[in-house]
N, C-alpha and C positions, 0 to 999 in steps of 0.2 A: 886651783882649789875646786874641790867641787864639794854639794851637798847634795844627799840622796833621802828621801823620805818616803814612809808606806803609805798609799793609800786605800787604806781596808773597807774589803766589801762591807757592808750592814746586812743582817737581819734584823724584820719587823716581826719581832714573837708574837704581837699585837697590833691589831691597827684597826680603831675606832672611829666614825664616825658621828657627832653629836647630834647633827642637824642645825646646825648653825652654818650661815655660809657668807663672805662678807669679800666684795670685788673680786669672784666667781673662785673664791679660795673657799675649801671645807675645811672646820674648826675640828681637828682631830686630835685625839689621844692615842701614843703608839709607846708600848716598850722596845727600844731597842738596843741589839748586842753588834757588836763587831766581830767579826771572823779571822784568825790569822793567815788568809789568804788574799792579797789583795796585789794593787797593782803598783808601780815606782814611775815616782818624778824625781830626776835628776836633774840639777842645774849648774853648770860649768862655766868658766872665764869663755869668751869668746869676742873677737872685735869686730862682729856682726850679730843682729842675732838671729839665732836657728831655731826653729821647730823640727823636734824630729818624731815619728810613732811608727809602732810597727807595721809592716809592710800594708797587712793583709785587714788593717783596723781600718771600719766604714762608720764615722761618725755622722748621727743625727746632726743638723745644722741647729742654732748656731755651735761652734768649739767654745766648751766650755773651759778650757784653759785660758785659751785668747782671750775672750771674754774676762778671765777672771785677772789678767794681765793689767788690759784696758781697764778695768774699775777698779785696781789697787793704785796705778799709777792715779786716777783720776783722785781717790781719798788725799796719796799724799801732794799732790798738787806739782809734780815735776815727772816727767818719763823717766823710766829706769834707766841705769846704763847697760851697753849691748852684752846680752848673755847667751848662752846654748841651754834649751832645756828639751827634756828627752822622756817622753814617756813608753815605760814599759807595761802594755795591757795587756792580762789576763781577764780580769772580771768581764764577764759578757756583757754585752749593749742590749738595753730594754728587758731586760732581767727582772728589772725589781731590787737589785741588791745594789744601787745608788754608786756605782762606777762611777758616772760623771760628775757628781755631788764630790766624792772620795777624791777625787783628782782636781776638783776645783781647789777644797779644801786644803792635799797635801802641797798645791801649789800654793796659797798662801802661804802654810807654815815652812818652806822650803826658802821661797821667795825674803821673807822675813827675814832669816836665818844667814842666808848667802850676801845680802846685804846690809845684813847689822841694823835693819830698819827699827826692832824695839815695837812692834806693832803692840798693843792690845788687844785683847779679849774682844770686848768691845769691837775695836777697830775692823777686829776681822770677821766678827757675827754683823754686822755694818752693811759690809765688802758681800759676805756671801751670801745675804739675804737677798741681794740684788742679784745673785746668779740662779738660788734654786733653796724651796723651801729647806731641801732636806740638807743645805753644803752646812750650814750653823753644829746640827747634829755631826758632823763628819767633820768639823775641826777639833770637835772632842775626841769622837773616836773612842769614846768609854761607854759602858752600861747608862743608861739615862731612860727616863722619860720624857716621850716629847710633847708638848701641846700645843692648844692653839692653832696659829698658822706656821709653824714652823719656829716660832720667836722663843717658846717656855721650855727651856730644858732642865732637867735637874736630873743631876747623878744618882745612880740607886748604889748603891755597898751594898757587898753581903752576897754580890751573886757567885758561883761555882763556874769551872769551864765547862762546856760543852760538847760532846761528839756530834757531830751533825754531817749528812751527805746533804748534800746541793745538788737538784736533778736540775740543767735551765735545755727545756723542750728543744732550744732552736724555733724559738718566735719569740721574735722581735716585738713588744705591748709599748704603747704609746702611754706613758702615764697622763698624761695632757689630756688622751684621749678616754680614757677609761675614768678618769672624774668626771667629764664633760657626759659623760652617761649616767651618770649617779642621779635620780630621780630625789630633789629634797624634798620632796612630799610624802615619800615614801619610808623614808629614813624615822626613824624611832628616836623621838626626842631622848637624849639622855645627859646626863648631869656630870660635867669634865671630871669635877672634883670626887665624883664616887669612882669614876672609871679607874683616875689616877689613887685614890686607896685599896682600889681591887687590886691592879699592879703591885701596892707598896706591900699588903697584906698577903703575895702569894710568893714572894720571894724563899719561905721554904720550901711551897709546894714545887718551886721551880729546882730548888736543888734536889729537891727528893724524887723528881720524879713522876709526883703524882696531879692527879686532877686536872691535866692539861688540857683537853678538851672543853673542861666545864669553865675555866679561867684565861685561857686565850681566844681570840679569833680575829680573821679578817673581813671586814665589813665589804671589802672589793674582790672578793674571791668568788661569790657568786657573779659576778658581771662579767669575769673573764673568764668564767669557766661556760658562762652562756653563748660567747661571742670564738671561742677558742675550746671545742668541746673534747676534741682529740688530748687537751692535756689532763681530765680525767686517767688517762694512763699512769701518767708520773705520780699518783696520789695512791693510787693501786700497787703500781713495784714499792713503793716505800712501805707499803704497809705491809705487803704479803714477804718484804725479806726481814721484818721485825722491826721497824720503826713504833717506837709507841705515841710519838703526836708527830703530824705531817697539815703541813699549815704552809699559802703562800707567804712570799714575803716581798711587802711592796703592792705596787698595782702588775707585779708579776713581770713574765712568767714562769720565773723560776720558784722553785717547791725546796722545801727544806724539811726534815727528819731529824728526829733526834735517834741516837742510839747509845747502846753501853758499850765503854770501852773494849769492853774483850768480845763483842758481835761486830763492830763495826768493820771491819778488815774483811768478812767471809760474805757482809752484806753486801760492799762495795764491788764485791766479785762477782758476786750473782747478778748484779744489777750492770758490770758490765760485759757479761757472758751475753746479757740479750743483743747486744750489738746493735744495739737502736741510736739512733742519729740524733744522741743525745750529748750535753755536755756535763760529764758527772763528778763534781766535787767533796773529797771527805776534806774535812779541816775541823777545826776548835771555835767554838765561840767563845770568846776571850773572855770569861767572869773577871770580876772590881777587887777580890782577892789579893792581897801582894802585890798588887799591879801599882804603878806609879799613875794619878789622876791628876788630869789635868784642871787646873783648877778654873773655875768659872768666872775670874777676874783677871 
């Protein structure tokens, strides 16, 4: 038997800070989408068990699988039985676009699954608050808004798919690192509940198109683009090959564009004609459309 599960990258179309900060967490508001490109956790019968990843993948310490391993056997109070689980990575490391989150999470929903465990909603926003604010958001894996410290999520309807190229520089951002810089002194008191109506209220402007500039942004964009100046670049190709909003996502370093359908193919080619020592991804941002949601209980 095996079971196989996606773990999809995230885009942060938004990510706000309030100025609130509570056991050295910032209380953020972020809208975010998923991307149909992501990475697979596989998990198969075996009478040992195995860890396996691809050759050339350097994970930050600690493994957020192993990790997530450890804390679901710890919920349900017995060790699992011996399995093989196998990850296959794509999504780049310290990106911004919540790989380790993704794979935390698909390994609960995999884990689950393979052993008929019957988990919870609950159970498993629990499980993965204990590994990383963003894994709660990435058992969803649907259009949401998030708040808070990672704990408030609520699904949006109503959003469109997306064209979107993904530039990630080839540097590696410490997210750990790049809040630990965030000066709350500095930060602009603002009010959760208007950020999250501005989200709820832009959702046509998001399928249409328009006003993206004036209705998204990233509160940690400037910080890494201070500390990391060379990725000014990637904000320049995306604009000069027709992107009309280019916005990080995450605490970086990768850069995401939006495009139309019938440009993006000719953009993707200019962009990698420059033959820069970059890693360049077109995919979908998966809109709430027809899509099957998972539901919150």
């Amino acid at each position: 038997m095996q079971v196989i599960e996606k773990a999809h990258a995230k885009v942060n179309i938004s990510l706000n800070l309030t100025g609130q900060k509570d056991h050295n967490l910032h209380y953020l508001v972020s809208m975010i989408c998923f991307c149909d490109f992501y990475d697979t956790i596989s998990i198969e019968d075996s009478k040992e068990f195995k860890y396996v990843i691809n050759d050339d993948v350097k994970f930050n310490k600690p493994d957020l699988i192993l990790k997530t391993i450890k804390s679901l056997s710890k919920e349900i109070g017995r060790d699992l039985p011996p399995f093989k689980i196998t990850l296959n990575k794509q999504i780049p490391v310290g990106a911004g676009l919540g790989g380790g989150s993704a794979n935390s999470a698909a390994t609960l929903r995999a884990i689950d699954r393979f052993f008929n465990l019957n988990l919870t909603y609950d159970q498993k926003v629990l499980i993965g608050n204990k590994i990383g604010s963003d894994v709660p958001s990435c058992i969803v894996s649907k259009p949401l808004i998030l708040s808070g410290y990672g704990d408030q999520i609520r699904l949006l309807d109503g959003l469109n798919d997306k064209d979107i190229i993904i530039i990630y520089p080839n540097i590696s951002v410490s997210t750990k690192e790049v809040f630990n810089n965030v000066d709350i002194n500095l930060i602009e008191k603002k009010d959760s509940h208007k950020l999250e109506k501005q989200i709820e209220d832009s959702i046509e402007f998001y399928n249409d198109g328009n006003n993206f500039d004036k209705l998204f942004s990233n509160d940690l964009q400037s910080l890494v683009l201070k500390k990391y100046p060379v990725i000014k670049d990637v904000i320049s190709c995306l604009t000069k090959v027709g992107s009309s909003f280019v916005s990080m996502t995450g605490s970086g370093s990768a850069f995401f564009g939006f495009f139309e359908e019938s440009s993006i193919d000719q953009a993707y080619k200019k962009i990698n004609n420059l033959n820069k020592d970059w890693i360049i991804i077109k995919c979908k941002l998966m809109g709430s459309n027809n899509r099957k949601i998972n539901k919150l209980h």
